[in-house]
Structure formats: structure tokens, C-alpha cells
N, C-alpha and C positions, 0 to 999 in steps of 0.2 A: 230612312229610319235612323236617330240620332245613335249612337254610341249611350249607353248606361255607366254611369260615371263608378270605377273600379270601388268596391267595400271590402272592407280588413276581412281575414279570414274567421270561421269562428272559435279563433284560438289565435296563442303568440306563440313563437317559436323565435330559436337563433341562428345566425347564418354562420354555416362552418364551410360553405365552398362560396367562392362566388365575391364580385364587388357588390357592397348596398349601394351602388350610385349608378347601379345598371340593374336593377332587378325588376321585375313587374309589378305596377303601384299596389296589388291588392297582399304582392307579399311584403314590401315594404312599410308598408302601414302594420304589418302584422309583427316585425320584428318587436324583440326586448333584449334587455341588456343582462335581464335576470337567466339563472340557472334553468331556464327552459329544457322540460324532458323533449320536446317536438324538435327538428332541426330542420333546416332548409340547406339545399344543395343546389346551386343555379349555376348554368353555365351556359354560353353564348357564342357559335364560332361563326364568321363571317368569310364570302368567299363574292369576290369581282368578276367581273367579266365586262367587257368591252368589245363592241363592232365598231370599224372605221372605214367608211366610204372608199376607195382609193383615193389618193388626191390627185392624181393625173385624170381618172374619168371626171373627179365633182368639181373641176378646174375648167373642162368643157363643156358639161352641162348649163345651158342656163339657168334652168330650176336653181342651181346653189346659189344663185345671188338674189333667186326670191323666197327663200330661204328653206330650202329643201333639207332633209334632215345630210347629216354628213356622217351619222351614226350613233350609238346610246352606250350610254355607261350603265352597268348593274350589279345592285348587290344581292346575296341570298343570306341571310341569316338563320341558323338552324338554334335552338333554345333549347335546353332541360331542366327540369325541375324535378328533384324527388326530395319528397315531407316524408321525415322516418322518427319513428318516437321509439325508445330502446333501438332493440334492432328490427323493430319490424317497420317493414315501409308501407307508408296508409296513403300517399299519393306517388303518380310518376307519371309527368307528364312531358310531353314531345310537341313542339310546334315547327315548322318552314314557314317565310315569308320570303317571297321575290319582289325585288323595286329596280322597277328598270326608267331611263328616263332617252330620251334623244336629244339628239344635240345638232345644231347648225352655225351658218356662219355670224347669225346673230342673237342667239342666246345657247348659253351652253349652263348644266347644272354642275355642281361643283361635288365630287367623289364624296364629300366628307357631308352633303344632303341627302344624297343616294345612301348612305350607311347610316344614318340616324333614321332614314324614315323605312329602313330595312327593319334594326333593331326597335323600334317604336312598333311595328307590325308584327314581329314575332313576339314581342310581351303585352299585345294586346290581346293575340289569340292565346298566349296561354291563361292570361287574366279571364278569359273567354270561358275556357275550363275548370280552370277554377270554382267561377258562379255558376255553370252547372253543375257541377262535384261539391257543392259547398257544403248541404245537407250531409251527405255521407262522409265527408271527409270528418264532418263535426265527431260523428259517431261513432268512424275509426278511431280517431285522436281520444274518446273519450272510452269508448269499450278498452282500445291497447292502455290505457293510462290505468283502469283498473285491474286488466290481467297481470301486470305490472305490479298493480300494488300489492292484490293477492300472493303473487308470488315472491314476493319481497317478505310478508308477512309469513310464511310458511318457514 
């Protein structure tokens, strides 16, 4: 099943946590520059891990020289997102993604592919959520927008 190519939210907001050059494309598309009441809050922590064969046993082995794994590098990427218009929050969302890859005496992947396709998997599952949250999130953003005004008005 292909991937559904990420759509802006149905509204713009601004980012007050977070880099826009790591964000997930469906909130990136949704930024502005203007005085937006909605705000976005992203944040991204990554963690490695690594197994390594002994090299005295995969030194004896045969299989290492036909190219038996020697052990894997991995990353886990954890993401958040919370959309808050005033002070109420009308989204919060949470994703994990795990990339793990193996490596041998002749081909090894490089930490720095392992962690892009870590962070590429966890802002795709939160984009994931998003497009199912998108209807109601529209609703929130627009019901808090008028309790808002109402009560500004008073």
C-alpha cells in the first residue's frame, strides 16, 4: 500500500518549540509567519544502540567472510507534538519509531542513515495522526477560536 502524500492541516499556526527543518511535512506546510492564535510545540529525542559480534569468535567463523552479519546499529526516535490555541490544547500527540540495520565485513550502514530514517519514521507516524485527527482537530481550532472571541468580547 503506497504511503498518502502528507496535506497542511486545516488551519496555520506558529512554531514556538522545535526546529522547522525537522518538523513533520503536514505541520510544516501548515506554518505562517503571521500572528497566529494556534501554536505548534515539536520536539524529537533520539537514542542508539549497537550489537557487535565478538571479533575473536567472527574472526573464526567462516560465515564472516561470506558475509555473515558482525552486528547492527540502531536508532529509536521518540516525537511530540502538542497544537494549543490560547491556553487550551486541541491536539497531543506521541509517536516511537525503531530502525535497526546489520552490518558485515562487507557492507556496513552509516549511523548518520540509521538516524534519519529513525526521524523520517517517527514524523511520518505522527503525520499519520494527524490525517486521522484532522476533522476534529479543524473543530477544535475553530470552536477554542470562538470561545476565545466570545470571551474577549465580554
Amino acid at each position: 500500500m503506497a504511503e498518502a502524500p502528507a496535506a497542511p492541516l486545516p488551519f496555520r499556526g506558529r512554531l514556538v518549540e522545535g526546529d522547522p527543518g525537522e518538523l513533520p511535512p503536514s505541520v510544516a506546510m501548515s506554518l505562517t509567519t503571521d500572528n497566529s492564535p494556534v501554536e505548534f510545540s515539536y520536539r524529537e529525542e533520539l537514542t542508539h544502540e549497537s550489537y557487535r559480534v565478538s571479533p575473536f569468535l567472527s574472526a573464526l567463523d567462516p560465515a564472516t567472510y561470506l558475509g555473515a552479519s558482525l552486528g547492527d546499529y540502531g536508532a529509536s526516535a521518540f516525537a511530540t507534538l502538542t497544537i494549543t490555541r490560547g491556553n487550551q490544547v486541541i491536539g497531543d500527540y506521541t509517536a516511537r519509531a525503531h530502525v535497526a540495520a546489520s552490518y558485515s565485513m562487507y557492507k556496513e550502514h552509516t549511523h548518520s542513515e540509521i538516524e534519519h530514517a529513525a526521524r523520517a519514521a517517527v514524523r511520518r507516524k505522527i503525520d499519520e495522526k494527524l490525517a486521522e485527527d484532522a476533522t476534529r482537530l479543524a473543530r477544535a481550532a475553530s470552536e477554542s477560536g470562538a470561545a476565545l472571541g466570545a470571551a474577549a468580547g465580554q
